[in-house]
C-alpha positions as CSV (number, residue, x, y, z in Angstrom):
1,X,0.0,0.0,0.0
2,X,2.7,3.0,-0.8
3,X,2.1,5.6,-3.5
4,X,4.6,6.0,-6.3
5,X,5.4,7.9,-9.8
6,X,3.9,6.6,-12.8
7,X,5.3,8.0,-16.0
8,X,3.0,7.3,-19.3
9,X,3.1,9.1,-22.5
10,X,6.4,7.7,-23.4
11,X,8.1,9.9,-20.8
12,X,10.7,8.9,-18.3
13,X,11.1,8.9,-14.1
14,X,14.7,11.0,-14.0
15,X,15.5,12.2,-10.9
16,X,11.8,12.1,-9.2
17,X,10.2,13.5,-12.1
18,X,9.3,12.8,-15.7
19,X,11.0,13.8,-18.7
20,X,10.6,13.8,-22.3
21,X,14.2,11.9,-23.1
22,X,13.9,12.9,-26.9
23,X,13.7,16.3,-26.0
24,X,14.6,17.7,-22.7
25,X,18.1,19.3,-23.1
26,X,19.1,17.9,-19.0
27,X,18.2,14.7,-20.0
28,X,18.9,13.9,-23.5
29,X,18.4,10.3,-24.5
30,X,18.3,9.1,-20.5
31,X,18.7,10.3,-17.7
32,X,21.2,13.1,-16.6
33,X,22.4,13.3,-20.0
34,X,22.7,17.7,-20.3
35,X,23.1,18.7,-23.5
36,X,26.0,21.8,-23.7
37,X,24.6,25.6,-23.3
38,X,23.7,26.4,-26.5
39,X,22.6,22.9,-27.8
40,X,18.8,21.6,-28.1
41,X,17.9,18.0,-27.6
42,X,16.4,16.6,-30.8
43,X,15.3,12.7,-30.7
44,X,17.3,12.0,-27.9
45,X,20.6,13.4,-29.7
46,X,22.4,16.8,-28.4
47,X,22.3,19.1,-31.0
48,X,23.1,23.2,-32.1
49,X,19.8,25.0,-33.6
50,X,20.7,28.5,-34.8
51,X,18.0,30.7,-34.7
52,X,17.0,34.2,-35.2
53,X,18.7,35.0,-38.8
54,X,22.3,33.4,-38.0
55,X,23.8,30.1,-38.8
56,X,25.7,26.9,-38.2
57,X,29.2,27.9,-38.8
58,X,32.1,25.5,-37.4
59,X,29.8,24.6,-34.4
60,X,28.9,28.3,-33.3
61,X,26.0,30.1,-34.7
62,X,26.8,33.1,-36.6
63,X,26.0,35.8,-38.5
64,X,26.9,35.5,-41.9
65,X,26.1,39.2,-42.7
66,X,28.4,40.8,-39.8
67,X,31.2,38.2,-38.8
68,X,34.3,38.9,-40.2
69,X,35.6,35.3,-39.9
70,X,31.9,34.0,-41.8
71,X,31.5,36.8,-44.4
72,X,28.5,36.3,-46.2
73,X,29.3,32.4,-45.5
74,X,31.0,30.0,-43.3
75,X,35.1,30.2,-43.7
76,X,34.8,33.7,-45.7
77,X,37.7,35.6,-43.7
78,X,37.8,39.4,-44.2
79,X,41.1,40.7,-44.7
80,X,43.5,43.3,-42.3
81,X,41.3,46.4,-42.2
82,X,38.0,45.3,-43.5
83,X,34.8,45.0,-41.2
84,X,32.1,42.4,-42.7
85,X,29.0,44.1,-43.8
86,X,25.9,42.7,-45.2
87,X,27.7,39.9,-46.4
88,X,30.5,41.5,-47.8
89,X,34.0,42.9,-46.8
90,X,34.8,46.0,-46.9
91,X,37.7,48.5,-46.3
92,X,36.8,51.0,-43.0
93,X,39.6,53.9,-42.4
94,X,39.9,55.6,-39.3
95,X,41.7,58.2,-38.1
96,X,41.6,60.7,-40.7
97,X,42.7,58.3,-43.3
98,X,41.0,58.0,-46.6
99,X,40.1,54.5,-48.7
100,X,42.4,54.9,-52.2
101,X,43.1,52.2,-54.0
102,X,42.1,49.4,-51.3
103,X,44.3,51.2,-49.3
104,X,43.9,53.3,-46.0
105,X,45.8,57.1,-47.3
106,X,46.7,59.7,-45.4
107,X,46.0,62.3,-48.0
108,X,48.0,64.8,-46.4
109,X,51.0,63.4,-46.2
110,X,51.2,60.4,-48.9
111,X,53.3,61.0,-51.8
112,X,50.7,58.9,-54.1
113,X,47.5,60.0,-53.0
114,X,48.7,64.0,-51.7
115,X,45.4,66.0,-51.7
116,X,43.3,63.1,-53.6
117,X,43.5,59.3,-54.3
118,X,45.4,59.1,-57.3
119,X,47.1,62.2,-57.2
120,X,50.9,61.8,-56.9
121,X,54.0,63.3,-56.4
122,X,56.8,63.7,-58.7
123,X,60.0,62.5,-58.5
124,X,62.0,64.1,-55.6
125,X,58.9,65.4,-54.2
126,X,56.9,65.2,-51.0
127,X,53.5,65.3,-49.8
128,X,53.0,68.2,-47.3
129,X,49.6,69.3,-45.9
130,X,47.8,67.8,-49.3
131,X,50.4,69.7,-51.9
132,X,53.3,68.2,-53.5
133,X,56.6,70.3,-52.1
134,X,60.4,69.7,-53.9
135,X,62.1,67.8,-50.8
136,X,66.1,69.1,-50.6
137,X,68.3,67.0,-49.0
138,X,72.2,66.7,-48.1
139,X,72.5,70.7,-47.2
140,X,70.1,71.5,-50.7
141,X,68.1,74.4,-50.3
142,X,65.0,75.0,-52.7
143,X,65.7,77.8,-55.0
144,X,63.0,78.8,-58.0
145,X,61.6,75.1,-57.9
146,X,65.1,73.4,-57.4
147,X,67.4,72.0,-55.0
148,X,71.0,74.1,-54.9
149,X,74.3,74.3,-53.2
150,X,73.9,78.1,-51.6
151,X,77.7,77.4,-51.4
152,X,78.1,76.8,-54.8
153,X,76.1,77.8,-57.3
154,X,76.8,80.9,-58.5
155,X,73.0,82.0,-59.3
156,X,71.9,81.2,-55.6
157,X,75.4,82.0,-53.6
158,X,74.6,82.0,-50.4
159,X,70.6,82.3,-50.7
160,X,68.2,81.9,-52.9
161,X,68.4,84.5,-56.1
162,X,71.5,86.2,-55.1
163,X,73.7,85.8,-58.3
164,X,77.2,86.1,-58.9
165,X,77.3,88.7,-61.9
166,X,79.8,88.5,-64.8
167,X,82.4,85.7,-64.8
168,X,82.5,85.1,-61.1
169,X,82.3,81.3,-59.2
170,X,80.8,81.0,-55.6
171,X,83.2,79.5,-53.1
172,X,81.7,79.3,-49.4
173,X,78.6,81.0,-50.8
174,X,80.5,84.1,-51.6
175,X,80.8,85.7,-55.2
176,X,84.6,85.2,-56.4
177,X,86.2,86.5,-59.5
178,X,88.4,83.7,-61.0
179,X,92.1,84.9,-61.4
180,X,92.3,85.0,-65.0
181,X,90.9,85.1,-68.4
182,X,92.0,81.5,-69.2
183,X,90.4,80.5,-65.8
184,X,87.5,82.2,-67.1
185,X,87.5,80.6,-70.4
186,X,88.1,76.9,-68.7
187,X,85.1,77.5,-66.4
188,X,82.7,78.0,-69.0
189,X,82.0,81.7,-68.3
190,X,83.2,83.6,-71.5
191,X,80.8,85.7,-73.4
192,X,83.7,86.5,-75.8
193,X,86.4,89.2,-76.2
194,X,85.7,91.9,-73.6
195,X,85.5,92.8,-70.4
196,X,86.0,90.8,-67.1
197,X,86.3,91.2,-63.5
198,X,89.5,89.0,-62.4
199,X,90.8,88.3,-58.7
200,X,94.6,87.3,-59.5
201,X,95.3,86.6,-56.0
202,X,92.1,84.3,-55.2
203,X,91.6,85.8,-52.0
204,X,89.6,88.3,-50.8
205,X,87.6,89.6,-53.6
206,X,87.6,93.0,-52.4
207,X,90.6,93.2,-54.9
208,X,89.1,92.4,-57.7
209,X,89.9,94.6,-61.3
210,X,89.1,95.0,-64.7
211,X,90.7,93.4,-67.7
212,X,89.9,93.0,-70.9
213,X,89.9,89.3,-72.3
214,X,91.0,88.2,-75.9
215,X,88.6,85.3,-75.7
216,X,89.5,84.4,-79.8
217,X,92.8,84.7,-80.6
218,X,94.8,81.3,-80.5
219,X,92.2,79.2,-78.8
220,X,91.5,82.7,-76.3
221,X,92.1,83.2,-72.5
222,X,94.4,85.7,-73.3
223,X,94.8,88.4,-70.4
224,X,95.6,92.0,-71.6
225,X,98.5,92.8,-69.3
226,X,100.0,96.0,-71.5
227,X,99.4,98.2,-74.8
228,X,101.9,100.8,-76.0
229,X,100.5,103.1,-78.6
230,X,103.8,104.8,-80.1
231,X,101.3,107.8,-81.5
232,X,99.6,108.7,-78.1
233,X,101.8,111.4,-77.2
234,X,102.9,109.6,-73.9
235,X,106.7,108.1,-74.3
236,X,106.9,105.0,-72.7
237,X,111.1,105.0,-73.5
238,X,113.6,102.7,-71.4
239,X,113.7,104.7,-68.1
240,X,110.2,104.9,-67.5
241,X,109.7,102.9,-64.8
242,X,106.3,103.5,-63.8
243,X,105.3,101.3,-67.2
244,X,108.5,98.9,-66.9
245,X,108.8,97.9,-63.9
246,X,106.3,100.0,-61.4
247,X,103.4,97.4,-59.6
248,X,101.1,99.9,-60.1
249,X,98.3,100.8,-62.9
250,X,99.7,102.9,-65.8
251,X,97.6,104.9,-67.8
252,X,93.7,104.5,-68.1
253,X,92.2,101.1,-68.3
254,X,88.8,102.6,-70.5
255,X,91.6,104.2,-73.3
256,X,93.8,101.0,-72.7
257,X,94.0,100.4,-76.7
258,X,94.3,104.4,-77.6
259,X,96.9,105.2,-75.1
260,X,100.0,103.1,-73.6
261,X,98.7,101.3,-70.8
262,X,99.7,98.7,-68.3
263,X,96.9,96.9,-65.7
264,X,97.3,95.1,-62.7
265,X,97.4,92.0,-64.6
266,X,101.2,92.6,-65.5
267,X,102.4,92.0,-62.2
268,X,99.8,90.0,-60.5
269,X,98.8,87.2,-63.1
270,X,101.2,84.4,-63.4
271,X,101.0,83.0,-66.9
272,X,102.6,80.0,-69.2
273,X,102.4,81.8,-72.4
274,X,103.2,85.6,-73.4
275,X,101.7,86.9,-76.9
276,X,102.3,90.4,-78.3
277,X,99.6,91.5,-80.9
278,X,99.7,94.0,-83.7
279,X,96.4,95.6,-84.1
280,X,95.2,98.9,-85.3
281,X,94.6,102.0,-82.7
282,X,91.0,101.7,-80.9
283,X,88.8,99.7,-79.0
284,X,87.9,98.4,-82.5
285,X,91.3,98.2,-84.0
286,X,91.5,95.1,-86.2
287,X,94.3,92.1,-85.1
288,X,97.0,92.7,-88.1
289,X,99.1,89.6,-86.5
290,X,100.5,87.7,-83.6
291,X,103.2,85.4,-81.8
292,X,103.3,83.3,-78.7
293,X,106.0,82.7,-76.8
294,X,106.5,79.9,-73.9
295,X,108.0,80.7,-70.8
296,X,110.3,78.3,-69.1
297,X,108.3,78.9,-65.7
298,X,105.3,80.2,-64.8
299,X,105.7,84.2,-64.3
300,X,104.6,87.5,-64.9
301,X,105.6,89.8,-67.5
302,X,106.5,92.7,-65.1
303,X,109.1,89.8,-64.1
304,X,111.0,90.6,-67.2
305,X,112.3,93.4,-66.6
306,X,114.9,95.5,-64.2
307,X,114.4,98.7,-61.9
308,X,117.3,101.3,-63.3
309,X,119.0,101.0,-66.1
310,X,121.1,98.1,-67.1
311,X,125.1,98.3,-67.5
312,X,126.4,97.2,-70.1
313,X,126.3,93.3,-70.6
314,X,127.2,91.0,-73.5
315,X,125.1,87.7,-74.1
316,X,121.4,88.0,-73.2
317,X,119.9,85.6,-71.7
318,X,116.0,84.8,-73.6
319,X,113.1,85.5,-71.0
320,X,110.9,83.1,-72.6
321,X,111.6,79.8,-74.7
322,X,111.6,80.0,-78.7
323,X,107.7,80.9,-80.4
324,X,105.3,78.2,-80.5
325,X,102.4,79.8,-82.6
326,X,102.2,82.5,-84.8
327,X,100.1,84.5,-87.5
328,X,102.1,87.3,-88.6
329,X,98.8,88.6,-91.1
330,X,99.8,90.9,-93.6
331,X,101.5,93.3,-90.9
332,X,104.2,95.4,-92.2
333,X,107.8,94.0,-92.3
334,X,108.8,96.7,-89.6
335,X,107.0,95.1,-87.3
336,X,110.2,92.8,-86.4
337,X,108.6,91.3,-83.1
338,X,106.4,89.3,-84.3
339,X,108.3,88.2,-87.5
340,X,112.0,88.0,-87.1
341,X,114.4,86.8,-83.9
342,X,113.7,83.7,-81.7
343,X,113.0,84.3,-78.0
344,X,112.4,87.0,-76.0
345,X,114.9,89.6,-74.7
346,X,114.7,92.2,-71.9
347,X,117.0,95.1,-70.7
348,X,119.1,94.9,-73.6
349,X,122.7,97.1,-73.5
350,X,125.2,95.5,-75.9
351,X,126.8,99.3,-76.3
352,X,130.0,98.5,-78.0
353,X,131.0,101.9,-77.4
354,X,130.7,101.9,-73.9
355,X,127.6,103.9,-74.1
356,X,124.1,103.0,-73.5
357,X,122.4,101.5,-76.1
358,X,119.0,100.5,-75.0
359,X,116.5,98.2,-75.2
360,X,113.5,96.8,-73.1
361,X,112.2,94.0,-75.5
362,X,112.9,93.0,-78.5
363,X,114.0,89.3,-80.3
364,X,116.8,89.9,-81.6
365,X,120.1,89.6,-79.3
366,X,122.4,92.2,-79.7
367,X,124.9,90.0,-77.9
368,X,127.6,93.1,-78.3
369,X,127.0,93.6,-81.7
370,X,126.5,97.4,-81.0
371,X,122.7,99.3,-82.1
372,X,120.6,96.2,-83.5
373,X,117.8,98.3,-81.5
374,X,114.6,97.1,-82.8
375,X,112.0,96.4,-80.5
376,X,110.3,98.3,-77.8
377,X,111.6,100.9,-75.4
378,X,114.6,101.7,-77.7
379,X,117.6,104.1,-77.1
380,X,120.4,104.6,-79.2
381,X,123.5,106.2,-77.5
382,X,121.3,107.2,-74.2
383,X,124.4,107.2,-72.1
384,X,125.8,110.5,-70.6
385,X,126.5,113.4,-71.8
386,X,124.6,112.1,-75.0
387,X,120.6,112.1,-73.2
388,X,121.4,115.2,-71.2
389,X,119.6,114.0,-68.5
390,X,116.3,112.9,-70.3
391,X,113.9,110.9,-68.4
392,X,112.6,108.5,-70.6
393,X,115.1,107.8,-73.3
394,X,114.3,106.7,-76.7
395,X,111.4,105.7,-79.1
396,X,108.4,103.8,-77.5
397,X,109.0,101.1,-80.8
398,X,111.8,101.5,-83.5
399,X,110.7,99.0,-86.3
400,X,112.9,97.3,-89.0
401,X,112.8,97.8,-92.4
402,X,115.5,94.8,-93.1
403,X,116.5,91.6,-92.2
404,X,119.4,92.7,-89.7
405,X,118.3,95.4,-87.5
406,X,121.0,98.1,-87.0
407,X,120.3,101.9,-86.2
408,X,120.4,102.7,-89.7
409,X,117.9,100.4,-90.4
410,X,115.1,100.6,-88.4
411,X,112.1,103.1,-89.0
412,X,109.7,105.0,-86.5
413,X,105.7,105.4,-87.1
414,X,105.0,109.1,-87.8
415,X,104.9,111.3,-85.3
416,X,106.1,108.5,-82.7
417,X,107.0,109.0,-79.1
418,X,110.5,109.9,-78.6
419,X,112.3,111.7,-75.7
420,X,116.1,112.6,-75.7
421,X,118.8,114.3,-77.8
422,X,118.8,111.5,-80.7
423,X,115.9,111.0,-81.3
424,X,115.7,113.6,-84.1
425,X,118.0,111.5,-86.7
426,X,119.0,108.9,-84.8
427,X,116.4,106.7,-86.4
428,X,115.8,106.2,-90.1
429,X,113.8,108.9,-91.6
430,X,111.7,106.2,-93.4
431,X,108.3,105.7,-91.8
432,X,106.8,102.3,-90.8
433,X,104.0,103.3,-92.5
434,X,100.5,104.4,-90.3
435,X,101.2,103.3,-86.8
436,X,99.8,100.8,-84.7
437,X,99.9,99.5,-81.5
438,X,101.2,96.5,-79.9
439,X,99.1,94.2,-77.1
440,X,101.2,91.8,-74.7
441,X,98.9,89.4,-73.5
442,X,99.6,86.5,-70.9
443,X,97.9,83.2,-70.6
C-alpha cells in the first residue's frame, strides 16, 4: 500500500520526475544526459539550432552578414582592415585616413595619394599638408623650384636669387672672381672678347679689377696685361719705370687700346704663355698679327724686366723659350717682333761703345753687336753726356725695315713718341708706314 510515480506518455522517471528523453536538453536520451549551453535536444541526440537569422558555422552560430571570420558564408575571412558588412567585406579607415586604391591614405602626407587618391608626387617630391613640395636634402636648399648648393652655385650664392654677376664662381657661398681670363675661359663663363672682373690673388675679392679678355685669338684666355700706342703722345722709353717695372696701374684702363697702358694683370697674373699682338689703334682696331712665346716657368711679364738702367752686358739671356704659334697677317715687315728673332729679350745694352744703347724688348740679341735696337723701349746712344739728362730715353718702338736690325735700319711710325737728344735722326727717316699699337697678352 505505498504511492509512487507513474510516467506514461512515453516519458521517463529522472530524478523524481518525468521527462521527455527525446527532448529535454538535461536529460537527453536518458537520464542526466545535459546537452551543452547552446545545444537543443532533438530525438534524444544533443544538438546546435541556430535561430533568429544566424547560422551553423564551425559549431557556433553566426551571422553571416556581420562576422568577419563567416562573411556572407561559413570560412569567408575578411582581410587586415575590412569589417564584414551585409555579407560582404569592406575597407573602413579611421583616423583621418582615406580609402584609395584598397588602401587606407593619409592624403596629407602620402606622396601617391597627396590631396586626392590618385594624385601623386613627382620624383624628388613630397607630400606636405595635401600639396606636392620639392624635398632638398644633403644641405640643398630650394631655390625657384630646385634644389641648390647656396655654397656653390653661383645664381643662388649664399641664398636663394643672389647671383654672382659677370664671370665670377661661388666659393663658401660668396661671389669670387676667378684669377684670370684663361680660368674664365676653362670655367665655362666667356661671353667672348671683352671685359671681365679677375681676382689674381684668389683671396679676398675686395681686390678684384678689370681686364679685358682676348677670348678668340689662339684658342683665347688671353689676359691684356700691356698696350703701347707709339702715337699717343705719352713716351713709354727705357727709363720709364712706372710702365717697366712699377706694380702699379699705368695709364687709363677705358683708353687701354688708344693710349699706352699697363693693368694690374702685369704684375699679378702668373702665366705659361706671353703673346704680343699688332692691331690697329682703338677699341675696335683690327688684329693685323701675332706670336706666342712659352716661358720656361710660370711668371709675370712685369718679371722681365729690371728697376734702373742696365750696364752694359754682353750675351742676353732669352726670357721666354723660342715661339710656338704664330700668325704674322699681312702686318708690315717693320713690325720685327712678331716676324723676325727667336726668344724674347729684356733690358738689352750691348753698347760696344761703352755707351748705353738701349733696349726693353725685343727678339733679336744684340749679344755686343752694337745698335741692332729694334724692339720696344729703344735708345740709341742714351748714355751720358749724349741724353742730357732725359727721363725717358728713346722711341716707344723702332721697327725694322731689313732683315738685320742696326740703327740705320730701323724706321719709327710718324709722329712717334720719342724723348732725348737722338731722337731727331738717330732713327731712319723712313716711316713704318700708319702706326699701330702693340698688345702683350699672358695666358
Amino acid at each position: 500500500g505505498a504511492c509512487g510515480l507513474v510516467c506514461v506518455g512515453g516519458t521517463t522517471k529522472c530524478s523524481g520526475k518525468c521527462v521527455d528523453t527525446q527532448a529535454d536538453p538535461a536529460n537527453c536520451g536518458g537520464c542526466d544526459k545535459s546537452c551543452a549551453q547552446g545545444q537543443v535536444c532533438a530525438s534524444g541526440t544533443c544538438g546546435l539550432v541556430c535561430v533568429g537569422g544566424t547560422t551553423k558555422c564551425s559549431g557556433k552560430c553566426v551571422d553571416t552578414q556581420t562576422d568577419p571570420a563567416n562573411c556572407g558564408g561559413c570560412g569567408n575571412i575578411c582581410g587586415p582592415g575590412q569589417v564584414c558588412a551585409a555579407g560582404v567585406c569592406s575597407l573602413v579607415c579611421s583616423g583621418g585616413t582615406t580609402k584609395c586604391g584598397g588602401k587606407c591614405a593619409d592624403t596629407q602626407l602620402d606622396p601617391a595619394n597627396c590631396g586626392g587618391c590618385g594624385v601623386a608626387c613627382a620624383q624628388g617630391e613630397v607630400c606636405v599638408n595635401g600639396k606636392c613640395e620639392l624635398f632638398c636634402g644633403g644641405g640643398l636648399t630650394k631655390c625657384s623650384g630646385k634644389c641648390v648648393d647656396t655654397q656653390s652655385n653661383p645664381l643662388h650664392c649664399g641664398g636663394c636669387d643672389k647671383a654672382c654677376g659677370g664671370a665670377a664662381k661661388c666659393v663658401s657661398g660668396v661671389c669670387t672672381p676667378l684669377k684670370s681670363c684663361l680660368d674664365i675661359l676653362n670655367a665655362g663663363l666667356s661671353k667672348g672678347d671683352g671685359v671681365y672682373v679677375i681676382d689674381a690673388n684668389g683671396g679676398d675679392p675686395s681686390d678684384a679689377f678689370d681686364v679685358y679678355c682676348d677670348m678668340a685669338t689662339n684658342g683665347g684666355g688671353w689676359t691684356l696685361v700691356m698696350n703701347i700706342a707709339p702715337a699717343d703722345g705719352n713716351s713709354v722709353g727705357y727709363n720709364n719705370q712706372a710702365f717697366w717695372t712699377g706694380d702699379a696701374p699705368y695709364g687709363s684702363f677705358g683708353n687701354r687700346f688708344a693710349n699706352d697702358y699697363k693693368g694690374p694683370a702685369a704684375y699679378t697674373v702668373v702665366g705659361s704663355h706671353v703673346l704680343i699682338q699688332s692691331a690697329g689703334t682703338g677699341p675696335n682696331g683690327a688684329i693685323l698679327g701675332w706670336r706666342r712665346w712659352p716661358l720656361a716657368f710660370p711668371r709675370t711679364v712685369d718679371s722681365f724686366f729690371s728697376t734702373g738702367i742696365v750696364s752694359v752686358h754682353g750675351v742676353d739671356a732669352c726670357e721666354t723659350n723660342s715661339p710656338d704659334a704664330a700668325d704674322v697677317g699681312q702686318t708690315s715687315s717693320w713690325d720685327d717682333i712678331i716676324r723676325q728673332g727667336s726668344c724674347l729679350h729684356a733690358d738689352v745694352n750691348p753698347s760696344g761703345s761703352g755707351e748705353a744703347d738701349l733696349i726693353r724688348l725685343t727678339t733679336i740679341p744684340a749679344n755686343n753687336t752694337d745698335n741692332n735696337m729694334s724692339g720696344f723701349a729703344s735708345c740709341i746712344d742714351c748714355g751720358a753726356p749724349w741724353q742730357g739728362g732725359s727721363p725717358y730715353m728713346g722711341l716707344d718702338r723702332a721697327g725694322c725695315n731689313m732683315g738685320v736690325c742696326a740703327y740705320s735700319q730701323i724706321c719709327r711710325v710718324p709722329s712717334a713718341d720719342c724723348v732725348g737728344n737722338y731722337c731727331s735722326g738717330t732713327y731712319s727717316s723712313s716711316s713704318c708706314g700708319s702706326a699701330w699699337n702693340s698688345r702683350i697678352y699672358v695666358r
